[in-house]
C-alpha positions as a printed NumPy array, in Angstrom:
array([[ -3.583,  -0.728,  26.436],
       [ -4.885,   2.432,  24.357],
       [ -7.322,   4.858,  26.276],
       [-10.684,   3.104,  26.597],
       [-12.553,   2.626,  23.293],
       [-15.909,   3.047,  23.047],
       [-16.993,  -0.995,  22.924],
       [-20.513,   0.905,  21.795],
       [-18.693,   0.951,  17.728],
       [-17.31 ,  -2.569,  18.25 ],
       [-20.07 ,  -3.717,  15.705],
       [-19.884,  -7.409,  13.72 ],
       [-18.196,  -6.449,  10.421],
       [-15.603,  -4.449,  12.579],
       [-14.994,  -7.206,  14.868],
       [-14.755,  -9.912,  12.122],
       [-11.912,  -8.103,  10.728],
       [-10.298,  -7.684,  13.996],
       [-10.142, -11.434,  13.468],
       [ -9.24 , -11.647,   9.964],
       [ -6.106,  -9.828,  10.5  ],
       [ -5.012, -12.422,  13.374],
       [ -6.358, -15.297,  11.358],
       [ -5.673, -15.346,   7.69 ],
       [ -2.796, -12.867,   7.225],
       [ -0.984, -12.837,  10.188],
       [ -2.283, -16.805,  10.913],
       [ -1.739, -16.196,  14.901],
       [ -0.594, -19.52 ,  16.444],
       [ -0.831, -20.885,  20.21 ],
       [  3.167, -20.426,  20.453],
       [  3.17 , -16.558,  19.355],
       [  3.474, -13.445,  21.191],
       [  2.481, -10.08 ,  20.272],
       [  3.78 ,  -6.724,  20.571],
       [  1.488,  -3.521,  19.104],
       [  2.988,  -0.017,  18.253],
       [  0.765,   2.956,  17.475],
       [  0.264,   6.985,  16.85 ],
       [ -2.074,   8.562,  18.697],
       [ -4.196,   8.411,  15.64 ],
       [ -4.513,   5.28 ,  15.615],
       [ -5.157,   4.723,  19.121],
       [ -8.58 ,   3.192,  18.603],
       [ -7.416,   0.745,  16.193],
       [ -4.443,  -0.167,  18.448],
       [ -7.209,  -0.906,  21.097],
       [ -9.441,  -3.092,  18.609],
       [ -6.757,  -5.408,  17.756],
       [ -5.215,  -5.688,  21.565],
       [ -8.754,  -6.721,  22.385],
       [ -8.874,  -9.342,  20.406],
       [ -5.257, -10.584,  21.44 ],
       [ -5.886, -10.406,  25.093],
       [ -9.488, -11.972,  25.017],
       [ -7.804, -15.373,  22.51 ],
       [ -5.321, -15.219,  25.729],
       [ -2.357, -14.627,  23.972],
       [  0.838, -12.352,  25.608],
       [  0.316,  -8.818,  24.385],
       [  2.715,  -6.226,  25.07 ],
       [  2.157,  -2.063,  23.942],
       [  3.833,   0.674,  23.609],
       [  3.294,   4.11 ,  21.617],
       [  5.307,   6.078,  19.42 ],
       [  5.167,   9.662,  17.82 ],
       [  5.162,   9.717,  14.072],
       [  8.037,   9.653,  11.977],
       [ 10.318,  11.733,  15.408],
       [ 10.375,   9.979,  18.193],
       [ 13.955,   9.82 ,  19.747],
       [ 12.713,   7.571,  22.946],
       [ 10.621,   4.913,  20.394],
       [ 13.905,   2.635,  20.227],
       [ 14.278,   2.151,  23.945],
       [ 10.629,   1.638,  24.612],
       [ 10.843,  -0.944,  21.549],
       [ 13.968,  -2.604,  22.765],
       [ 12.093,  -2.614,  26.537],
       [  9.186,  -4.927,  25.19 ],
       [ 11.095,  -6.917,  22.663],
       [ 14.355,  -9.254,  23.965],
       [ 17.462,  -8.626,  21.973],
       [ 17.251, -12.41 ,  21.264],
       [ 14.198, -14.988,  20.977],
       [ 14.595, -18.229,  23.247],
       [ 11.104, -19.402,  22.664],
       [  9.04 , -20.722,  20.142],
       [  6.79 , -19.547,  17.649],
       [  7.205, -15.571,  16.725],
       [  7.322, -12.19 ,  18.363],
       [  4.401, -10.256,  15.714],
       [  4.981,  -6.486,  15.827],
       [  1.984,  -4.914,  14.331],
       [  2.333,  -1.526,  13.724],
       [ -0.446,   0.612,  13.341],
       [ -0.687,   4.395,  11.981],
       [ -3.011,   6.477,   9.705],
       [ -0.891,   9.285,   7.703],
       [  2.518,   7.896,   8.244],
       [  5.115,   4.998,   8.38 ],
       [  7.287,   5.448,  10.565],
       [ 10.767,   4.156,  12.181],
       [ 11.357,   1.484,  10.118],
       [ 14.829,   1.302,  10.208],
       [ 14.287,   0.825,  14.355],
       [ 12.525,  -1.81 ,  13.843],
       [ 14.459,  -3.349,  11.64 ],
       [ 17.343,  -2.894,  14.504],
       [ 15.425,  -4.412,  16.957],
       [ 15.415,  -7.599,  15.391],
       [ 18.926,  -8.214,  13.679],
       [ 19.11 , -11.205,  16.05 ],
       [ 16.546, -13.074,  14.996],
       [ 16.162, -15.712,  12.567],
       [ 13.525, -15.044,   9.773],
       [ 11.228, -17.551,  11.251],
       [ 11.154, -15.789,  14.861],
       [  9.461, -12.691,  14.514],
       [  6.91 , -11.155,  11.841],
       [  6.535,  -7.217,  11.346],
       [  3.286,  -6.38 ,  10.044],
       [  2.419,  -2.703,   9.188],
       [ -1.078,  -0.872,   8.359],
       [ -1.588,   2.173,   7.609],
       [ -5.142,   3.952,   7.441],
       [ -5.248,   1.863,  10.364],
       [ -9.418,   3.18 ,  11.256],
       [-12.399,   1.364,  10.784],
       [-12.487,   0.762,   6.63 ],
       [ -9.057,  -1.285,   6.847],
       [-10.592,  -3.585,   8.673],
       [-14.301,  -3.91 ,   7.179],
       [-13.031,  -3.084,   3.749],
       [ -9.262,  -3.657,   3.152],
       [ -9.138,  -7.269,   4.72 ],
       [-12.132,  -8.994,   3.474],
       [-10.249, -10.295,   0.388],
       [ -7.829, -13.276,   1.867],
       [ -4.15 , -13.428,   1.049],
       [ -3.995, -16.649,  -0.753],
       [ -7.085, -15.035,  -2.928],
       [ -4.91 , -11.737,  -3.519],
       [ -1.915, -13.714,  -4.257],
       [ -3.5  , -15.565,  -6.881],
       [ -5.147, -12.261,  -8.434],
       [ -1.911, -10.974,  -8.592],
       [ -0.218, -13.71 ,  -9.931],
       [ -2.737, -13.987, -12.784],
       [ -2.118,  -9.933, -13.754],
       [  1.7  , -11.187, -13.857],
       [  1.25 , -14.099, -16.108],
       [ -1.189, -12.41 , -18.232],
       [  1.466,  -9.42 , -19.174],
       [  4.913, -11.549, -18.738],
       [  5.522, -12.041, -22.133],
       [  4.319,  -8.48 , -23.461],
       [  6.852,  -5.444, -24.265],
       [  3.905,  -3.404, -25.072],
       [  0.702,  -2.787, -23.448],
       [ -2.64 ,  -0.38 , -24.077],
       [ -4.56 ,   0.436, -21.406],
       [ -8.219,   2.033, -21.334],
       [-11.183,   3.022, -19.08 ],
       [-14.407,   3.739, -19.667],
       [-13.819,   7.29 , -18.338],
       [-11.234,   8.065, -21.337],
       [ -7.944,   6.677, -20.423],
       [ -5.953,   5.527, -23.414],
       [ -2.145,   5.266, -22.304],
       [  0.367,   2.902, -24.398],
       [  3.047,   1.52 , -22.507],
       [  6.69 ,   0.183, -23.381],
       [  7.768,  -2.734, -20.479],
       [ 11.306,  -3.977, -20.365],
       [ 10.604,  -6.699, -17.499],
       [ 13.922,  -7.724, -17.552],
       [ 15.2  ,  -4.48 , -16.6  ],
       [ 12.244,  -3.183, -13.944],
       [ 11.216,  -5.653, -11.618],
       [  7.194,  -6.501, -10.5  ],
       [  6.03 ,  -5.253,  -6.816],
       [  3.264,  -7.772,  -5.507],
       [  1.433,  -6.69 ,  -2.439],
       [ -0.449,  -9.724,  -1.647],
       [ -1.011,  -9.646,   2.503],
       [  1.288, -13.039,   2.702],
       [  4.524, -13.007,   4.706],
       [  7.968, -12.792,   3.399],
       [ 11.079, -13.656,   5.13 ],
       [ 12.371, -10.271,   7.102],
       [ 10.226,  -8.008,   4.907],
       [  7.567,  -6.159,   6.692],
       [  3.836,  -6.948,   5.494],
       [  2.082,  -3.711,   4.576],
       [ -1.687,  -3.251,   4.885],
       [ -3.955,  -2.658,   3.153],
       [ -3.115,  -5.29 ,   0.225],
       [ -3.959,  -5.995,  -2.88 ],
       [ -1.445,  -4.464,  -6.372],
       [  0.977,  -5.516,  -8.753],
       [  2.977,  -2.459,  -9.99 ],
       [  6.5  ,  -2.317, -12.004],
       [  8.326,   0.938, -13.346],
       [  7.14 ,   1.731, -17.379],
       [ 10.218,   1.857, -19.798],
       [  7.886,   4.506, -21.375],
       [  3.905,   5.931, -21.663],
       [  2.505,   8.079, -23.249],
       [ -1.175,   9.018, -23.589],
       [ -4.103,  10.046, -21.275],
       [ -4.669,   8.869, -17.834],
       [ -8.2  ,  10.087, -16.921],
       [ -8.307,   9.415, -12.544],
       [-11.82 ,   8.669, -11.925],
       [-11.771,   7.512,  -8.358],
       [ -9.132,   8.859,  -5.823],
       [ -5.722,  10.073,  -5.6  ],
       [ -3.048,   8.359,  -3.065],
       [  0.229,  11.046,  -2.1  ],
       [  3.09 ,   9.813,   0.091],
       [  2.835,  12.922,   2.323],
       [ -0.026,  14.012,   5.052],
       [ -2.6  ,  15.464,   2.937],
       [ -5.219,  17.21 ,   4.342],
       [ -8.051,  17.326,   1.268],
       [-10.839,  14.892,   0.225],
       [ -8.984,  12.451,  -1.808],
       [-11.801,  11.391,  -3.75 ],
       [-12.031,  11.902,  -7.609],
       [-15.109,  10.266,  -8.197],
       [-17.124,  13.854,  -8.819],
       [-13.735,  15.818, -10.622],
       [-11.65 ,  13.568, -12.216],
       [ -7.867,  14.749, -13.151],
       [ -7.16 ,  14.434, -16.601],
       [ -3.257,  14.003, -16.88 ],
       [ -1.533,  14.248, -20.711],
       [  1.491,  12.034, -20.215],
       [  3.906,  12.147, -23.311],
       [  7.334,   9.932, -22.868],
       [  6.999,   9.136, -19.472],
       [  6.131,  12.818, -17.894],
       [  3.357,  14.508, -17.246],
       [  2.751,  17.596, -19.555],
       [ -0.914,  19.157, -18.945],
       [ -3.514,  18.48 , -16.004],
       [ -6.958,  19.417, -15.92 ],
       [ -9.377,  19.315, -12.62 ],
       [-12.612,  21.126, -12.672],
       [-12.033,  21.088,  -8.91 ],
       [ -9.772,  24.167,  -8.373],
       [ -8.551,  22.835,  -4.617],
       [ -7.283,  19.659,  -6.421],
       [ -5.732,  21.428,  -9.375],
       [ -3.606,  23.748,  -7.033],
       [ -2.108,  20.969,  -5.318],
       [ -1.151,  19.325,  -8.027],
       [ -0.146,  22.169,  -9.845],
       [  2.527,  22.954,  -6.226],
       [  2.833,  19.175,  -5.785],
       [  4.408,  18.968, -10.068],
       [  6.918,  22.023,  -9.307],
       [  9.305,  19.721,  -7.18 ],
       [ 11.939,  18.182,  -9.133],
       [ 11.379,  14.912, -11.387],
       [  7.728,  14.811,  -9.829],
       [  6.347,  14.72 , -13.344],
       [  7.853,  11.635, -14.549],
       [  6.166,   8.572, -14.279],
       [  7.432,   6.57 , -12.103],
       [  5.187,   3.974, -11.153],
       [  2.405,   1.771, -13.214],
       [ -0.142,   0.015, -11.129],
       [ -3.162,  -1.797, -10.965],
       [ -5.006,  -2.65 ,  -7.79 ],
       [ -6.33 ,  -6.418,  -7.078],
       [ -8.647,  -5.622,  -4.398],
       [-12.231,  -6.415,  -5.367],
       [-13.934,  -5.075,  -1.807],
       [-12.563,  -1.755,  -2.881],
       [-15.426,  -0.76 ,  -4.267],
       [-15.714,   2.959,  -3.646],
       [-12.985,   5.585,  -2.413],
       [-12.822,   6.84 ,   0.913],
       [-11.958,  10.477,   1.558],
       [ -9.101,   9.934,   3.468],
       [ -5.299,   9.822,   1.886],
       [ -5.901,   6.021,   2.063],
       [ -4.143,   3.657,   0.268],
       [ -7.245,   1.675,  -0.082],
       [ -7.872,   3.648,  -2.605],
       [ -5.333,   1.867,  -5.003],
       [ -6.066,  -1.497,  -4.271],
       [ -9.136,  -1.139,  -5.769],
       [ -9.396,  -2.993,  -9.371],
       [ -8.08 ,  -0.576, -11.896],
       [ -4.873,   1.309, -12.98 ],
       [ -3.352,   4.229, -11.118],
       [ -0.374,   5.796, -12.379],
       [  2.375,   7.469,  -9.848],
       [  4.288,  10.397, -10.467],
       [  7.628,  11.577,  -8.992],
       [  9.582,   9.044,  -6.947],
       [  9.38 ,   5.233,  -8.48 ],
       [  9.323,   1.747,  -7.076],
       [ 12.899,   0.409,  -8.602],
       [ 16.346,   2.021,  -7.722],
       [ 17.91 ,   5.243,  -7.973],
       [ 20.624,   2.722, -10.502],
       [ 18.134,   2.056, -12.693],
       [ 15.65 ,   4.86 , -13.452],
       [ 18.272,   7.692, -13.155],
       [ 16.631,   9.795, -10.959],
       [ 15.069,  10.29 ,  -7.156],
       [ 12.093,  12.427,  -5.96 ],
       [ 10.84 ,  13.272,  -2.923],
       [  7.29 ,  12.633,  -3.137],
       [  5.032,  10.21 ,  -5.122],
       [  1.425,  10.963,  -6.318],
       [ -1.203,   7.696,  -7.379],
       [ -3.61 ,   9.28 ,  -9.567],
       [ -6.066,   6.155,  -9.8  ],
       [ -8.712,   5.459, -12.39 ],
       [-11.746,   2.873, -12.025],
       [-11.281,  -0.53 , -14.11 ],
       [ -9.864,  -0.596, -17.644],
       [ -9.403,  -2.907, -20.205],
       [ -4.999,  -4.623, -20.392],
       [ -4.665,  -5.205, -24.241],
       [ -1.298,  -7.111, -24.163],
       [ -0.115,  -6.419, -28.088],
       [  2.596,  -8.374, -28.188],
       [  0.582, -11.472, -27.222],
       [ -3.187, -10.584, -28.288],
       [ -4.312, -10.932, -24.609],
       [ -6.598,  -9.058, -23.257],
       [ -7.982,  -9.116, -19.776],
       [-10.831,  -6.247, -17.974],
       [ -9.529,  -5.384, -14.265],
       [-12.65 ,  -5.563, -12.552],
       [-12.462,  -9.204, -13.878],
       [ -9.501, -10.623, -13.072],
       [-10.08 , -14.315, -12.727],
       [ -7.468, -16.244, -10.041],
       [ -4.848, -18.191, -10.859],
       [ -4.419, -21.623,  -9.829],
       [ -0.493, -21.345, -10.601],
       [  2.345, -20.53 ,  -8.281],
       [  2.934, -16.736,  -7.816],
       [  6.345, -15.651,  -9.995],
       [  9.088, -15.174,  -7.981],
       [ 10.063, -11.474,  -6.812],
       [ 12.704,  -9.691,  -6.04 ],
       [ 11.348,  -6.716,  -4.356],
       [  9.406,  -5.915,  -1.337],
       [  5.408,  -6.006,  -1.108],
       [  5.619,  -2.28 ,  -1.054],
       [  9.273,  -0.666,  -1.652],
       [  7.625,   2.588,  -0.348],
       [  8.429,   1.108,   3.218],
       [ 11.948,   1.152,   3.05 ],
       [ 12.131,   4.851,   4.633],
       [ 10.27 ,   6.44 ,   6.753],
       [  7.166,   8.337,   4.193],
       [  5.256,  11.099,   5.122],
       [  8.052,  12.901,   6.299],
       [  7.157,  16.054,   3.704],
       [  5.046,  18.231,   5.901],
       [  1.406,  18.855,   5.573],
       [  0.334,  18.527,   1.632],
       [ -2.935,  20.661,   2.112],
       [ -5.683,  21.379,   0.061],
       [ -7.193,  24.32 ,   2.323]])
């Protein structure tokens, strides 16, 4: 187990999502066995959710790990979980960090044996107190059928307008045969790891151009040491055929990094178009979180995108959510329109997809160095 938590901040919302986690995403069963990995970051987190494992009596097995470097992880992995499964029910690796995601492509290693139905990875990052009073209070099967109801609304649209009350106005070209839907929804696929918090639907635009005016927080895929919040000094981003060509922050710290952040190559194209599904997201957090783009509303991502290097042309090495608060979807094609904040659930199957909840989690992120703001 972690080093002793303080049981004094163990409080009732905390605890209760302690238990949603084990409950409705990961739906913990008698026959199931647990293994946790953590950073030292999240050591206290790693020590909430063993707590709750060991006190439902369940077999809980931990180890810790060094962000993104750590050439001993494997072999501590491989120590704790057997090469092969002989009984029933799963072996649930829940991996918990704050800035990073790391060693994927161990864990992936560890369980080439396995059948699909034997083991479940599930990974959070942010992995401190909001996650689990904030990020899991919507239920999967509640996300899923927000998510599904974005995807249905814009499936037959080629073009989209999308505004906020702040002063977006962007007008976007979709080829959805061509760039495939994301849907992170908190429900388990077959050997694809879950990735925490949940709640978006995002796709790749075939082109935008307009005014994205980020109202509430920005999201980067690198440790970033600043307040992340936009709520008080939004960045006002002039976007002309997919890139980025003017930003404006009255808050000078933000507007140098993003100024530094747009020099690397291709990080002004937009590579990502997204809009959060979590309703408990309510307000942004300081921290690099990505809470902060579940909550209901667009956010736009420059530099690397969520398809493959095939179809967009080009790679980058970082990606930046700049994420605005609600917004109106006019689908033009179609005359539907739907507000964010008031997505209403589906009661039809989720679409079908192709890609993972969160194709960011295919390699190890956060491996740019310190993105800082000081």
């Amino acid at each position: 187990m972690p080093e002793q938590t303080d049981i004094t901040r163990i409080d009732l919302p905390l605890w209760q999502g302690v238990h949603r986690l084990l409950d409705t995403f990961i739906v913990a069963r008698d026959e199931d066995d647990f293994v946790i990995a953590y950073t030292p970051d999240a050591r206290e987190g790693a020590a909430w959710v063993y707590m709750a494992l060991e006190g439902r009596g369940y077999r809980v097995r931990i180890t810790p790990m060094s962000p993104l470097h750590d050439p001993d992880f494997e072999a501590r992995l491989r120590n704790i979980v057997p090469r092969t499964r002989a009984d029933p029910g799963r072996c649930v690796l829940i991996i918990l960090e704050m800035d990073t995601m790391s060693h994927n492509d161990v864990v992936r290693r560890c369980f080439l044996e396995y059948e699909s139905y034997q083991y479940q990875v599930v990974r959070t990052i942010n992995s401190n107190r909001d996650l689990f009073t904030i990020g899991l209070q919507v239920p999967p099967n509640v996300l899923s059928a927000l998510n599904a109801s974005l995807m249905y609304a814009m499936a037959g649209s080629k073009h989209i307008e999308v505004s906020t009350p702040a002063g977006t106005l962007l007008s976007i070209e979709l080829e959805q045969n061509l760039y495939k839907w994301i849907s992170n929804r908190g429900i388990p696929q077959p050997r694809k790891f879950m990735v925490l918090p949940a709640g978006e639907v995002a796709t790749y635009p075939a082109n935008i151009s307009g005014r994205l005016v980020a109202d509430f927080a920005i999201n980067v895929n690198s440790v970033f040491s600043g307040d992340a919040r936009l709520d008080s000094s939004p960045v006002t981003v002039e976007i002309q055929d997919g890139l980025a060509v003017d930003i404006q922050c009255e808050n000078r710290k933000m507007l140098a990094f993003l100024e530094q952040a747009f020099t690397r190559r291709n990080s002004r194209r937009v590579g990502e178009l997204g809009f959060g599904t979590n309703s408990a997201v309510i307000k942004p957090v300081s921290e690099n979180s990505h809470l902060n783009e579940r909550t209901p509303g667009i956010h736009i991502g420059f530099g690397q995108h969520n398809q493959t290097d095939e179809l967009t042309g080009y790679s980058c090495d970082i990606h930046i959510d700049l994420i605005a608060k609600g917004g109106m979807v006019r689908c033009l094609d179609t005359s539907i329109e739907f507000d964010l904040t008031r997505v209403v659930p589906t009661d039809r199957p989720h679409p079908p997809v192709e890609m993972s909840e969160d194709v960011f989690s295919g390699d190890d992120c956060c491996g740019l160095g310190a993105a800082s703001m000081n």
